[in-house]
PyMOL Python script that loads the backbone (N, CA, C, O; Angstrom):
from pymol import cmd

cmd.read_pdbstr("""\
ATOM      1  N   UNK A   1     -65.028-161.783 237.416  1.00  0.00           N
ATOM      2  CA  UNK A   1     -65.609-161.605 236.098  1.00  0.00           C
ATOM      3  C   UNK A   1     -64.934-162.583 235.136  1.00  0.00           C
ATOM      4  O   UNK A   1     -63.707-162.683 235.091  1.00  0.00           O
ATOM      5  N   UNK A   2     -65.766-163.309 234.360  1.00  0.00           N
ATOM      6  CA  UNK A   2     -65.249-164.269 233.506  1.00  0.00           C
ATOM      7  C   UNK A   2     -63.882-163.722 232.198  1.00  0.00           C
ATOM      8  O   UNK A   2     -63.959-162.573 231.763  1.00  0.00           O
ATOM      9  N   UNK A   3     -63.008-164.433 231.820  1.00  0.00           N
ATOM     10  CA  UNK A   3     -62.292-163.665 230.552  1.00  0.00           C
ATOM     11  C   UNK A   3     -62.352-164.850 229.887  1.00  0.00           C
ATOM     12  O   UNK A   3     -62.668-166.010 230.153  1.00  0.00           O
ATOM     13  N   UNK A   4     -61.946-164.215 228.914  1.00  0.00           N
ATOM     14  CA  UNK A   4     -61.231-164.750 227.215  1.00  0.00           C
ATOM     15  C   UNK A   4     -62.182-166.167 226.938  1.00  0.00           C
ATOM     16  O   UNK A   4     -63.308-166.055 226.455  1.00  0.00           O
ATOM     17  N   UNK A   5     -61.568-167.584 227.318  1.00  0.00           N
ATOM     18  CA  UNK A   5     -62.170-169.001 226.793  1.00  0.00           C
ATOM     19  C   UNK A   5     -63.520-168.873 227.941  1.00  0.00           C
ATOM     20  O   UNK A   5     -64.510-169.456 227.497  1.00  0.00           O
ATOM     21  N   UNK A   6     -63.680-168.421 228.908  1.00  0.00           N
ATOM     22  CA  UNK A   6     -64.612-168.628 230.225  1.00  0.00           C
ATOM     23  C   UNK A   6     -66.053-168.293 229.632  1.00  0.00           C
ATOM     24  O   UNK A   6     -67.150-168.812 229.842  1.00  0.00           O
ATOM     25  N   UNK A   7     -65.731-167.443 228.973  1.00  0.00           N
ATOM     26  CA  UNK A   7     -67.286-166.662 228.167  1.00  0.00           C
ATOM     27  C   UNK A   7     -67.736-168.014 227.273  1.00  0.00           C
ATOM     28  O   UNK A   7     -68.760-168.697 227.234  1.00  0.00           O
ATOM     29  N   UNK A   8     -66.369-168.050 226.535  1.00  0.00           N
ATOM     30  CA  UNK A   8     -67.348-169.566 225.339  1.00  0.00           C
ATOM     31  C   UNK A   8     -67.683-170.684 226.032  1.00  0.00           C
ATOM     32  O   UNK A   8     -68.292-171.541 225.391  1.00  0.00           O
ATOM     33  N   UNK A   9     -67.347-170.987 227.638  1.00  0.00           N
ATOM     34  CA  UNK A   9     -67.875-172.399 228.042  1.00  0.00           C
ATOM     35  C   UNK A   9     -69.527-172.118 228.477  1.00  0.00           C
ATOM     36  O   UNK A   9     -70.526-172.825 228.351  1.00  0.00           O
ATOM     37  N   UNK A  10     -69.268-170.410 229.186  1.00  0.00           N
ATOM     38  CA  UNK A  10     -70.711-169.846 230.052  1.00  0.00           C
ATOM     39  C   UNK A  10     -71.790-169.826 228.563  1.00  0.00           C
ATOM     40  O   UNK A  10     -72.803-170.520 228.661  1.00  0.00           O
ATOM     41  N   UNK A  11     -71.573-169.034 227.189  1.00  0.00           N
ATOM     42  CA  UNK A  11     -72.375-169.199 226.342  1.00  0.00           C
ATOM     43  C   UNK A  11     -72.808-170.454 225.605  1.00  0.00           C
ATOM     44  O   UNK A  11     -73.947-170.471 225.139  1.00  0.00           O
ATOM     45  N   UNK A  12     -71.853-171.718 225.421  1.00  0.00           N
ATOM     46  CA  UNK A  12     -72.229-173.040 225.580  1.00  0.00           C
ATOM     47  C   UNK A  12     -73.058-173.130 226.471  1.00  0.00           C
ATOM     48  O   UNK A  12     -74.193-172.734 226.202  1.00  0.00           O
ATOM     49  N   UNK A  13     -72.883-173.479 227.340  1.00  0.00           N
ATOM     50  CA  UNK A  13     -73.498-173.664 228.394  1.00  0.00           C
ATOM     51  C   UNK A  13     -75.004-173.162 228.559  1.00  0.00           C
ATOM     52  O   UNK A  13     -75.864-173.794 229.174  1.00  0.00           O
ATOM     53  N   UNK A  14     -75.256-171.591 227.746  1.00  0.00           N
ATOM     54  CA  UNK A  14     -76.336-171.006 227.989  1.00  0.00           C
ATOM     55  C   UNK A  14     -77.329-172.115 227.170  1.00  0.00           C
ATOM     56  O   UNK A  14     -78.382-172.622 227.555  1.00  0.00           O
ATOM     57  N   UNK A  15     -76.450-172.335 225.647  1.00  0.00           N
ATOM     58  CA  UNK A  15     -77.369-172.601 224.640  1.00  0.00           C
ATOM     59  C   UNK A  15     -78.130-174.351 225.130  1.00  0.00           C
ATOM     60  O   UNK A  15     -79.287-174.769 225.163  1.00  0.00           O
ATOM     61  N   UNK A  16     -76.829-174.950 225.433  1.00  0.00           N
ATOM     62  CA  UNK A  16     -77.383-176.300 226.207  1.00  0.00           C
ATOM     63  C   UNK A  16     -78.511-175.996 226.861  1.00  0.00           C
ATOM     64  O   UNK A  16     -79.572-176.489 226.477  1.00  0.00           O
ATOM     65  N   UNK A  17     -78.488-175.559 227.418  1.00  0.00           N
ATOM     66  CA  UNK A  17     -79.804-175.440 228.883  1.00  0.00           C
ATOM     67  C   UNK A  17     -80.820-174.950 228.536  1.00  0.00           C
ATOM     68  O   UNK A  17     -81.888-175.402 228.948  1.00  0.00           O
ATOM     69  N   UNK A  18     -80.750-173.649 227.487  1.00  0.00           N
ATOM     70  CA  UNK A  18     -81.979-172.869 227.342  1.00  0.00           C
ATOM     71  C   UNK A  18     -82.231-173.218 225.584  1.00  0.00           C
ATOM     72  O   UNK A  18     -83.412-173.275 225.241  1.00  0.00           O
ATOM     73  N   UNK A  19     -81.399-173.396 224.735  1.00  0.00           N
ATOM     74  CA  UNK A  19     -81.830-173.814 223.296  1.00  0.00           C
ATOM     75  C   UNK A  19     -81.608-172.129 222.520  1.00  0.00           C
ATOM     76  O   UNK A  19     -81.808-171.016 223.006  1.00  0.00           O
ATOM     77  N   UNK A  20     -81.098-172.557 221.086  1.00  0.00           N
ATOM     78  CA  UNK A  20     -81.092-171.839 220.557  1.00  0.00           C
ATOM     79  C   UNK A  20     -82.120-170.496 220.352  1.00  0.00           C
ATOM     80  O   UNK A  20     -81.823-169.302 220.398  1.00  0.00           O
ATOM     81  N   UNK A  21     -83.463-171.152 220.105  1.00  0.00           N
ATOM     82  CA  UNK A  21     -84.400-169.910 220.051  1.00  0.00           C
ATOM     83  C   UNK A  21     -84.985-169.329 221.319  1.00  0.00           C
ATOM     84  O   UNK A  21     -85.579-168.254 221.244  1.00  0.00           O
ATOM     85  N   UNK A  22     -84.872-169.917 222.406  1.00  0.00           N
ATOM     86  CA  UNK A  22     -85.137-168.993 224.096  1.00  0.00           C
ATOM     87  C   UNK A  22     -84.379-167.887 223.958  1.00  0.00           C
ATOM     88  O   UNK A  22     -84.906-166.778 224.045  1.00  0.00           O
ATOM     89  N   UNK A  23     -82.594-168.085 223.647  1.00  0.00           N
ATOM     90  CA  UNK A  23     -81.594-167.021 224.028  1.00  0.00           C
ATOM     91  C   UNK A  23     -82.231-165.386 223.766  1.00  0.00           C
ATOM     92  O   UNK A  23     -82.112-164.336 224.398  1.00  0.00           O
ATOM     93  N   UNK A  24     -83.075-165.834 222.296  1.00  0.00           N
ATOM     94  CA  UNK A  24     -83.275-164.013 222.209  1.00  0.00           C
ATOM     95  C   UNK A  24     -84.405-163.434 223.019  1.00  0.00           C
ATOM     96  O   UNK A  24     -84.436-162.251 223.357  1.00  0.00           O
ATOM     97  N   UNK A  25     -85.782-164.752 223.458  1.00  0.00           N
ATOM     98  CA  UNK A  25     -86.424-164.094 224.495  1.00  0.00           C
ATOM     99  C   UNK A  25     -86.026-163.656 226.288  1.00  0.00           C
ATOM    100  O   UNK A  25     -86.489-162.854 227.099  1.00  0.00           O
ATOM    101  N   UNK A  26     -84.634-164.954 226.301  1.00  0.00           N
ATOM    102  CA  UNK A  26     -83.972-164.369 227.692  1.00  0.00           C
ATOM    103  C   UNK A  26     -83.652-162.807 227.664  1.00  0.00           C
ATOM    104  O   UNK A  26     -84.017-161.934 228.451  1.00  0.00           O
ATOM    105  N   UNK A  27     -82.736-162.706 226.343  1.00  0.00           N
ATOM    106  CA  UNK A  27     -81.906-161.811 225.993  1.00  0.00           C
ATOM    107  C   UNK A  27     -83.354-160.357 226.498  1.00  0.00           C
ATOM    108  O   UNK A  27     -83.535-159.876 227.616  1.00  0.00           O
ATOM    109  N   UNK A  28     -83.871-160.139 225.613  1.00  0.00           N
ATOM    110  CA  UNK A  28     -85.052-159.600 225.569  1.00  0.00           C
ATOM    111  C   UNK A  28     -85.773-158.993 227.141  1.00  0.00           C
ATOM    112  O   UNK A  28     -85.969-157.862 227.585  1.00  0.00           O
ATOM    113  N   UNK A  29     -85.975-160.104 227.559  1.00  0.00           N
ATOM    114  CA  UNK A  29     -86.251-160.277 228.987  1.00  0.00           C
ATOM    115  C   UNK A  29     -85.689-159.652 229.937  1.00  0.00           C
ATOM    116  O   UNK A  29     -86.277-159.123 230.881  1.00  0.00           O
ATOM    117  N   UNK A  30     -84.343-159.679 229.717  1.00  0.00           N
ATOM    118  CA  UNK A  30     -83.604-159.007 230.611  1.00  0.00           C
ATOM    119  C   UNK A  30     -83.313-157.977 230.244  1.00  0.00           C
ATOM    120  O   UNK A  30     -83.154-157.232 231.211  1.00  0.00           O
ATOM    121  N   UNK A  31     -83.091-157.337 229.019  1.00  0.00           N
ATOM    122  CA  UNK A  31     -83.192-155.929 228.745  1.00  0.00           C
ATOM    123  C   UNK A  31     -84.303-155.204 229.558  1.00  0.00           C
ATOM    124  O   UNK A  31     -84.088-154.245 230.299  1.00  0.00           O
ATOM    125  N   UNK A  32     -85.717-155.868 229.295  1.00  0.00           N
ATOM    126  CA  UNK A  32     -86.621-154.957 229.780  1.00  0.00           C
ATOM    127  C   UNK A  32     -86.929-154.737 231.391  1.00  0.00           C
ATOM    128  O   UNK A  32     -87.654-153.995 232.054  1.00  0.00           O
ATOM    129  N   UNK A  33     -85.716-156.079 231.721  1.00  0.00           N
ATOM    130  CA  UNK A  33     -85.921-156.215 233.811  1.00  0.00           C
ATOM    131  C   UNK A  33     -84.976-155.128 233.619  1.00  0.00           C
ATOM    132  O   UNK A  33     -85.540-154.163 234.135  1.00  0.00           O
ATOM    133  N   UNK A  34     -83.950-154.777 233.205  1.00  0.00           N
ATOM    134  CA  UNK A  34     -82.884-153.634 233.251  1.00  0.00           C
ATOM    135  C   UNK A  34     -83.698-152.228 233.089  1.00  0.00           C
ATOM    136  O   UNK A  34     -83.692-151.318 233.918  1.00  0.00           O
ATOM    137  N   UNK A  35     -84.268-152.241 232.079  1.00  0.00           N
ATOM    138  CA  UNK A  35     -84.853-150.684 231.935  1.00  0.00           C
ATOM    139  C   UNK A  35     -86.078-150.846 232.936  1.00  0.00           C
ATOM    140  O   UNK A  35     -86.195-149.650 233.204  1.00  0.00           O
ATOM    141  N   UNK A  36     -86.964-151.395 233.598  1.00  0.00           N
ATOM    142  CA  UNK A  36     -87.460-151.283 234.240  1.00  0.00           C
ATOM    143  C   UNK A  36     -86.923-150.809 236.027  1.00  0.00           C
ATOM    144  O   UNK A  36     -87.447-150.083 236.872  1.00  0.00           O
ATOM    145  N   UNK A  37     -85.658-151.629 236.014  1.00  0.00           N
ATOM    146  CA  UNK A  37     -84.842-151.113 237.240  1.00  0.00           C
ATOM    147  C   UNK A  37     -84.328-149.692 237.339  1.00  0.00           C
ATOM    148  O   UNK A  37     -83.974-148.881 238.195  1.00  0.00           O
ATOM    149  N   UNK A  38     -84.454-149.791 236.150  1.00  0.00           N
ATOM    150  CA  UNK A  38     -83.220-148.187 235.915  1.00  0.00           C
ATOM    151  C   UNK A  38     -84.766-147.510 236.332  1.00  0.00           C
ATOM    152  O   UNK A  38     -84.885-147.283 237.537  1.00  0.00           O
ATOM    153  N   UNK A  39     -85.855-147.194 235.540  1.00  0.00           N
ATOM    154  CA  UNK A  39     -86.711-146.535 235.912  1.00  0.00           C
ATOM    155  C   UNK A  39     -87.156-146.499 237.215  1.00  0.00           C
ATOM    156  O   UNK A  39     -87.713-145.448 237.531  1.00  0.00           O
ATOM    157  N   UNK A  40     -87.036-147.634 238.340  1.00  0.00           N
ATOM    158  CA  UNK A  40     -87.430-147.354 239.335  1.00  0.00           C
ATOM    159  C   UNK A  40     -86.288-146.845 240.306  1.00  0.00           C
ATOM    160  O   UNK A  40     -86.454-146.604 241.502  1.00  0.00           O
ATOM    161  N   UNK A  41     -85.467-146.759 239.821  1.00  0.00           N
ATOM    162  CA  UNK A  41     -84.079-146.260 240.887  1.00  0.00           C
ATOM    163  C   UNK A  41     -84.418-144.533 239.995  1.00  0.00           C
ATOM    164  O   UNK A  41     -84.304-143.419 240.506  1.00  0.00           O
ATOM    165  N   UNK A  42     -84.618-144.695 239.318  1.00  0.00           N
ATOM    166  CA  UNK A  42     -84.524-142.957 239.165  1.00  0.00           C
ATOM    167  C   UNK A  42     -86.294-142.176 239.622  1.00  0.00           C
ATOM    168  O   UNK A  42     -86.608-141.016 239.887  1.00  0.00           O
ATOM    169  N   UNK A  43     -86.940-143.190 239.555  1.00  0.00           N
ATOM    170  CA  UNK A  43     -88.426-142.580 240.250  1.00  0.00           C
ATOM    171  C   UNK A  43     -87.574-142.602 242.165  1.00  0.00           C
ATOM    172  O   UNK A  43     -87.711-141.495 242.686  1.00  0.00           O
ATOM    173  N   UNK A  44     -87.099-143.257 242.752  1.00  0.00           N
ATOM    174  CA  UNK A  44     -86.660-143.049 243.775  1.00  0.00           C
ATOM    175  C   UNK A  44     -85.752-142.129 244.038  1.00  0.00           C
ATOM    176  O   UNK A  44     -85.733-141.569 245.134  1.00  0.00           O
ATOM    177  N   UNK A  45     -85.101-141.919 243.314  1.00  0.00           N
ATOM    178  CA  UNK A  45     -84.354-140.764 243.262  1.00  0.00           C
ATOM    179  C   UNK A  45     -84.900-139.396 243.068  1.00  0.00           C
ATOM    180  O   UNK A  45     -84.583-138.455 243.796  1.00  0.00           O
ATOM    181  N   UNK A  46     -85.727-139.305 242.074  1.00  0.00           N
ATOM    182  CA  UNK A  46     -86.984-137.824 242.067  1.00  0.00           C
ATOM    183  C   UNK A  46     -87.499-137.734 243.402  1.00  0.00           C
ATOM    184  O   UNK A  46     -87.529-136.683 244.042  1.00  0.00           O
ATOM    185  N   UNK A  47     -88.141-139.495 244.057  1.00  0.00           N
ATOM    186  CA  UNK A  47     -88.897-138.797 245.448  1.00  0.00           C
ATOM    187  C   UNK A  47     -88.323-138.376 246.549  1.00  0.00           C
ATOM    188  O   UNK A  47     -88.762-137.408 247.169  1.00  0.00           O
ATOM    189  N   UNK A  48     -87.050-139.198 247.000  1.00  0.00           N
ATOM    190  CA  UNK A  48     -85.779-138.262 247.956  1.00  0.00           C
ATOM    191  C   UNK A  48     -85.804-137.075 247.632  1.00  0.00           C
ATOM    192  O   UNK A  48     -86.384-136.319 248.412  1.00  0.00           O
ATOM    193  N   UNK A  49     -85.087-136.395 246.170  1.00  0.00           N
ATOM    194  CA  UNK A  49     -85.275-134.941 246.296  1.00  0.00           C
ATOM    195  C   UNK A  49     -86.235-134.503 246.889  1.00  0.00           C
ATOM    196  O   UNK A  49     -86.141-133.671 247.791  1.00  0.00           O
ATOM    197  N   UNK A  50     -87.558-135.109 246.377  1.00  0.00           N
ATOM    198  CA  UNK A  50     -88.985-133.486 246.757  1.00  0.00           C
ATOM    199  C   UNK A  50     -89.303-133.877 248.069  1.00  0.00           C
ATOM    200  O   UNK A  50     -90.215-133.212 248.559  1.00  0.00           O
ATOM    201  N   UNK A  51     -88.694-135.005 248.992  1.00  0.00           N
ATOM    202  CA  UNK A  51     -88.586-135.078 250.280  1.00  0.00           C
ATOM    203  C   UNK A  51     -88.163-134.476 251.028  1.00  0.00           C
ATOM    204  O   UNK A  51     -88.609-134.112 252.116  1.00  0.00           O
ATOM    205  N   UNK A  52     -86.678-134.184 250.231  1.00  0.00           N
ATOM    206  CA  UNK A  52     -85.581-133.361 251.044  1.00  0.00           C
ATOM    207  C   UNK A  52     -86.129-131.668 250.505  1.00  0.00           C
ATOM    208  O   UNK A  52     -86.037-130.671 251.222  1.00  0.00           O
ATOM    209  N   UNK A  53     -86.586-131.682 249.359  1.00  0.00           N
ATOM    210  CA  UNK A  53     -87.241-129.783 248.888  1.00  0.00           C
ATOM    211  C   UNK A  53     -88.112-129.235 250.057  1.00  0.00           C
ATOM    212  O   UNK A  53     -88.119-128.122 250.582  1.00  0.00           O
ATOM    213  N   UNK A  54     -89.224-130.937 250.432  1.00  0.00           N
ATOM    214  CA  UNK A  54     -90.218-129.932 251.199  1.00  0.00           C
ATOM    215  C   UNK A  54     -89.836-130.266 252.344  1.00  0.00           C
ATOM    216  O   UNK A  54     -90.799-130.054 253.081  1.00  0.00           O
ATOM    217  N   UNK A  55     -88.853-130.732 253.033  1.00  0.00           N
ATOM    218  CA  UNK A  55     -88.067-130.715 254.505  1.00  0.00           C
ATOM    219  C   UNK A  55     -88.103-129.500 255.085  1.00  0.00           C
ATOM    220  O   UNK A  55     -88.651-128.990 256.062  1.00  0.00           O
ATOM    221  N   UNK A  56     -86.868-128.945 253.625  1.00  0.00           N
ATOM    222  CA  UNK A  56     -86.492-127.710 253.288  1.00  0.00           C
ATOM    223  C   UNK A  56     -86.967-126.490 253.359  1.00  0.00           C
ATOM    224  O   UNK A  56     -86.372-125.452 253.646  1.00  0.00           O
ATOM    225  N   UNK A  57     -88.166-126.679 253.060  1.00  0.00           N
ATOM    226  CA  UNK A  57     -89.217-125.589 252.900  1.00  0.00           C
ATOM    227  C   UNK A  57     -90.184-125.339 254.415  1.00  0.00           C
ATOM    228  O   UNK A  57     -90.550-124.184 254.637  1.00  0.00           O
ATOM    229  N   UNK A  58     -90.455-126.120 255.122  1.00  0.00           N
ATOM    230  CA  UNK A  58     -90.930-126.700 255.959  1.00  0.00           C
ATOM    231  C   UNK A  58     -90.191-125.631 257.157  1.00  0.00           C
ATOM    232  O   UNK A  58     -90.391-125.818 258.358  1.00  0.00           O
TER     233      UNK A  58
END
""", "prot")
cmd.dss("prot")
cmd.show_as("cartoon", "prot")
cmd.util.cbc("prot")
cmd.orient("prot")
């Protein structure tokens, strides 16, 4: 994991490559790939349970 000066060369670095006004649609972007992951790890997680409920029941 990067520390202390490593972050200001990686965020240089971001702005070089991608430009000042991209950063907030990356930024953006990846928030919503995040909440979209989170939602599908927890829809997978609901369907294991009622897998394992009606095993159970079974």
């Amino acid at each position: 994991m990067p520390q202390g000066s490593e972050w200001i060369f990686i965020i240089i670095a971001v702005v070089v490559l991608f430009g000042g006004s991209q950063i907030p649609k990356l930024a953006r972007s990846l928030g919503e790939a995040k909440k979209e992951f989170k939602q599908g790890l927890d829809e997978g997680a609901s369907e294991e349970s009622d897998d394992k409920a009606d095993k159970a029941s079974s």
